[in-house]
C-alpha positions in Angstrom: 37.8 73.4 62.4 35.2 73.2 59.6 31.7 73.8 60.3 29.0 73.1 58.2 26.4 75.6 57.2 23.9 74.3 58.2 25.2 74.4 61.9 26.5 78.3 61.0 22.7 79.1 59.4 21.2 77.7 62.6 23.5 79.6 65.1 22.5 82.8 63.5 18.8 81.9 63.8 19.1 81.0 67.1 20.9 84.2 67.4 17.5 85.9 65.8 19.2 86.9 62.5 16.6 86.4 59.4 18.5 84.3 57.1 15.9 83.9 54.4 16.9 87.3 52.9 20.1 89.1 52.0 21.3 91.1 54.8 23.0 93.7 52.4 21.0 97.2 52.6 18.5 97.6 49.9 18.8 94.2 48.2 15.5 92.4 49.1 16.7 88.7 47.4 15.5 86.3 49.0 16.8 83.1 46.9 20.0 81.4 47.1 21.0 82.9 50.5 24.3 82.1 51.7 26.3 82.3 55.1 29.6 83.9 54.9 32.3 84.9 56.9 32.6 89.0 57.2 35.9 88.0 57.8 37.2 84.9 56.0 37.9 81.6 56.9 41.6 81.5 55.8 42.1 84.1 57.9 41.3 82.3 61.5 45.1 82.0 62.3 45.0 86.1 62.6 42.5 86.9 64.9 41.9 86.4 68.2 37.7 85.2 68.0 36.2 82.2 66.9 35.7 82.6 63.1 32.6 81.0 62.9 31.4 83.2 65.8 27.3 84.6 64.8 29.1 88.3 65.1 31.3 87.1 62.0 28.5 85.6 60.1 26.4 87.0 57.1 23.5 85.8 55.1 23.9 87.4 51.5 23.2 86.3 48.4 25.0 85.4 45.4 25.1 89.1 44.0 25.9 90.8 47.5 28.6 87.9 47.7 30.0 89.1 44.7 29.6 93.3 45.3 31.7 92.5 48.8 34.5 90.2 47.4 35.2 92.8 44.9 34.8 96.0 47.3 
C-alpha cells in the first residue's frame, strides 16, 4: 500500500525526527527535503517489516538522494 508523504513526513515527526534538514552527516540543506525509504519501496515483498515503518524512513535532500542511489 502507497502512502503519501505527507503521512510518512508526519510519522517521522511524531516520531521526533527533524525533517526540515538533510539527515545525511555534514550536509546542513535545508531546502527541498524529501522522505525516502533507506530501503526501497519495490523491495516490500522481501522483508519482513512494514516499509513505510519511521525506522525505514529518511529525510534527505535532493543531493544526499543522489550521493546514496549511486553508493
Amino acid at each position: 500500500m502507497k502512502v503519501d508523504t505527507r503521512s510518512l513526513r508526519q510519522a517521522l515527526i511524531i516520531e521526533g525526527i527533524n525533517v526540515s534538514k538533510c539527515f545525511l552527516n555534514g550536509c546542513k540543506k535545508q531546502d527541498n527535503i524529501e522522505i525516502h525509504h533507506i530501503v526501497p519501496q519495490k523491495a516490500k515483498q522481501l522483508v519482513r517489516f512494514n516499509i513505510n515503518d519511521t525506522n525505514n524512513l529518511i529525510p534527505l535532500c535532493k543531493n544526499s538522494s543522489q550521493y546514496c542511489r549511486e553508493n
